[in-house]
N, C-alpha and C positions, 0 to 999 in steps of 0.2 A: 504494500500500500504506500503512494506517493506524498511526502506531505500537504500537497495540493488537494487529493484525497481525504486525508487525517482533517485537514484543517473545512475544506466542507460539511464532512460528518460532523464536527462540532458546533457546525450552523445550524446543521439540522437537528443536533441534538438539543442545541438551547431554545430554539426557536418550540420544539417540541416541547419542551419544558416549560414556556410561556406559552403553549398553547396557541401561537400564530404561524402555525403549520398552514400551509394552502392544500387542497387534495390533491393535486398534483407532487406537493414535497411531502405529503406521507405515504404516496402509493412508492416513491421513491424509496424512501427508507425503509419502506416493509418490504420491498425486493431486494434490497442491498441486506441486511440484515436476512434474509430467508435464504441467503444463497450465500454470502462471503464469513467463514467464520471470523476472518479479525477483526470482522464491522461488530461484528456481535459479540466480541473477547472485548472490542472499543467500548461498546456499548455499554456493557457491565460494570467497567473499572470505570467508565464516567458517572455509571449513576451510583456507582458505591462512594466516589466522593461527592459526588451532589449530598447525600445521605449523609456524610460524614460534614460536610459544612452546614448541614440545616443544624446539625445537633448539638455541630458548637458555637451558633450562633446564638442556640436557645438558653446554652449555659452562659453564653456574654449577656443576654439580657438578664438573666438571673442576677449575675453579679452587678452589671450595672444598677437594678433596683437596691441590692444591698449596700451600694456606692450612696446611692441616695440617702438611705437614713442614716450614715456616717455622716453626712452632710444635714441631715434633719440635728442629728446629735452636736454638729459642731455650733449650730445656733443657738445652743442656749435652753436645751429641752430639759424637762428636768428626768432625774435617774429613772424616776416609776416608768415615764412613757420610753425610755430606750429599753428597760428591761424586759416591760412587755411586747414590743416592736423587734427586738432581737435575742426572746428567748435567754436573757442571761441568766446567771444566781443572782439572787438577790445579793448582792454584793457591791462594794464601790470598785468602780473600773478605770480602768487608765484609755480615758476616750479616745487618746491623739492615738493609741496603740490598735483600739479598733479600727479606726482610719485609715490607719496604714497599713492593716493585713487586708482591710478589705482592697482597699486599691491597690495591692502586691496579687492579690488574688485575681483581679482582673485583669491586670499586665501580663501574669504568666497564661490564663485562657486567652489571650489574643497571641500572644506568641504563638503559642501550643496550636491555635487553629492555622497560623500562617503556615508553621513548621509542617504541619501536617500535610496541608495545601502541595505543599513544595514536595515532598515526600511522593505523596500518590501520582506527582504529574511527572515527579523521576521515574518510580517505577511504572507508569505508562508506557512512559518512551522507550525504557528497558525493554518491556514485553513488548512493546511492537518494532521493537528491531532487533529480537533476542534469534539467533539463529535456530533454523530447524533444526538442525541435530542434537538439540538440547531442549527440545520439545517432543512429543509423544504425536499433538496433532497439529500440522504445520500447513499454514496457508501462505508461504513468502514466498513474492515474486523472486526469483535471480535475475540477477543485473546482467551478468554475461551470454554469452551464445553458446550453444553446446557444440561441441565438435563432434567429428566423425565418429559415428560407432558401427559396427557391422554385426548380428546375429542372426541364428540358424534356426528353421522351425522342422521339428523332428517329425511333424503331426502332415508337412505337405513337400518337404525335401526340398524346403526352398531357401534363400539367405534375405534378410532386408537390411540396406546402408543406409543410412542417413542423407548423405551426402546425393543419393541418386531418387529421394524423395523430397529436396526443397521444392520451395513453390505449393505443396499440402499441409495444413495445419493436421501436427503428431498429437495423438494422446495416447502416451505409455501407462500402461496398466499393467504395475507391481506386486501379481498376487502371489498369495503365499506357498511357503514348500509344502511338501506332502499333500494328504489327501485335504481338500476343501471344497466344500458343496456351495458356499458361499461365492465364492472363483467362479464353480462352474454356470452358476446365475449370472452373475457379473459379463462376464465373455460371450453368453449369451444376450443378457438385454444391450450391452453397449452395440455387440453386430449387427444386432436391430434397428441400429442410427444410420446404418453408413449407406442404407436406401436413399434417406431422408436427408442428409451429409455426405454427400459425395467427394467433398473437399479434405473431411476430416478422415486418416486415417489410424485406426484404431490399432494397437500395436500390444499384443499380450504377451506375459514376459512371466516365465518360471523360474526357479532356480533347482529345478530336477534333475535327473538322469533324463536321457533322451527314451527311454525302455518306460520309466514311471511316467514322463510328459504323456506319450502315445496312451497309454492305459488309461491315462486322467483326460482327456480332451475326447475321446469316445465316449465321455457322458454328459457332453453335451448337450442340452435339449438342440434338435432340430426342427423346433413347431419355431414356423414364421422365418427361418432363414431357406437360404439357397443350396448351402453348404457348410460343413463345419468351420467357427474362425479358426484364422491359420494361428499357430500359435507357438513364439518363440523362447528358445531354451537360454536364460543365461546363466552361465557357470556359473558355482560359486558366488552367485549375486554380485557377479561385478558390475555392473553397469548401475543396480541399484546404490550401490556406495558411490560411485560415480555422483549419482544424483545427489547423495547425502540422506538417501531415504535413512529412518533412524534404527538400528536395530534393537537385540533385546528383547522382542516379544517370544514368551514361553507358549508353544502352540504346539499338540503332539508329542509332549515331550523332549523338544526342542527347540533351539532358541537361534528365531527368524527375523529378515527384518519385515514391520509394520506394513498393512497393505497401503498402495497410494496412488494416486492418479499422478499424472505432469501433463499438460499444454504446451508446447511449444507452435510456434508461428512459424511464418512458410522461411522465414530465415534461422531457425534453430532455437530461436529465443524461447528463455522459461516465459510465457504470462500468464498462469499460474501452477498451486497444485494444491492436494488433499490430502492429507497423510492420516488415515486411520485409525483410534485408540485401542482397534481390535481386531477380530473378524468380522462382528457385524457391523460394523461404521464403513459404511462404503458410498458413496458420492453418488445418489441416486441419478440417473438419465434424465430427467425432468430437470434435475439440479443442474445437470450440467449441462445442459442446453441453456439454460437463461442465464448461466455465468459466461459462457462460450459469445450468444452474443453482447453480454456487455462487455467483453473484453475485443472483442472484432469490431462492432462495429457502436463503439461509445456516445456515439450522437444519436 
């Protein structure tokens, strides 16, 4: 997400917040949020400080009323009405002393809410430029272009290059080792775009044996397609590290990396990708259709 980006959501978030949204900039925000998660990861940590500044706004005004009858006190009131107005012992008190905790007491709640202010907007920034790989589910554009890679589909004895597919926008789909029924849904409803998307080519990526890929892609559903998607083998999940997909998910017995979608544009470029928290966290087709064209075609 672009700061140009960051800094519009925050238009529409305040504006949201005083309620001079137009239908037009709420249908916007309910798409952008229904589809992008770092609009909706933004989303959250703006309204947990909105929440966090209402609260200590309402302790400022506390204290400022208790400022007041320091100020009732310093005129000249007599002991009975501070005692009953500030709860003391019936006791004689050292007034200039209340005075001065109570206005100690308000200096450090206005501190403490600035402090905190400044706190949440650091770790905003944090998180929205915290790298994938130190995320579980990652929505960050790459800035670079990806270069050359070449992989072999066990399932049609074919190879596909990168380099001999510019000019189509890529969507690499990262599913997982071993056996997943999950995958095999996935590979089937995304094949189901490329009627409708002729442009986009859908690129399924294992990290199996070529003996296991063959066994796992004959189960397929074939209601609604042509033929089975082709589907390629990468070793070792290197191309996935490549990407920086994250690993460490315990699946099987095993420990794989996260499932994940990537976008690339007919020049190589990341804009954007999905990253998983599991197996079933997968980028529904509907989803990714309406992120697909706000990133193609933004106007």
């Amino acid at each position: 997400m672009t700061l140009d980006q960051q800094n519009h959501l925050l238009e529409l978030f305040t504006a949201f917040g005083q309620g001079t949204l137009t239908e037009g900039e709420l249908r916007e925000l309910q798409t952008v949020l229904r589809t992008d998660i770092e609009a909706r990861r933004f989303w959250f940590l703006h309204q947990d400080l909105e929440l966090g500044l209402k609260c200590l706004a309402q302790v400022v005004a506390r204290s400022g009323d208790q400022t007041g009858i320091s100020e009732f006190v310093d005129k000249g009131s007599g002991m009975a009405d501070v005692e009953s107005a500030t709860c003391l012992p019936a006791s004689r008190v050292d007034l200039s002393r209340v005075s001065l905790s109570l206005s100690r007491n308000l200096t450090l709640t206005a501190v403490g809410l600035l402090c905190l202010s400044v706190m949440v907007l650091f770790g905003l920034q944090i998180r929205m430029h915290q790298p994938d790989s130190d995320r579980v589910v990652g929505n960050k554009i790459a800035n670079q272009r990806t270069g050359n890679f070449v992989v072999e589909s066990p399932t049609h004895g074919t190879r596909f290059a990168l380099a001999d597919q510019k000019g189509k926008v890529l969507a690499l789909h990262f599913l997982l080792k071993t056996e997943c029924p999950n995958c095999l849904k996935l590979a089937h409803d995304y094949s189901q775009l490329e009627a409708s998307n002729p442009d986009v080519v859908h690129l399924f990526l294992k990290p199996d044996s070529t003996d296991e890929i063959k066994v796992w892609a004959a189960n397929i559903s074939q209601e609604g397609l042509k033929s089975l998607p082709v589907v390629y083998r990468d070793p070792d999940a290197r191309l996935a590290k490549e990407f920086g997909i994250p690993d460490g998910y315990q699946f099987h017995g095993q420990t794989v990396h996260y499932p994940a979608l990537v976008l690339l544009d007919r020049s190589g470029k990341e804009l954007f990708r999905y990253v998983g928290k599991d197996n079933t966290d997968r980028m529904k087709p509907d989803d990714f259709i309406a992120r697909l064209t706000m990133v193609t075609n933004p106007n």
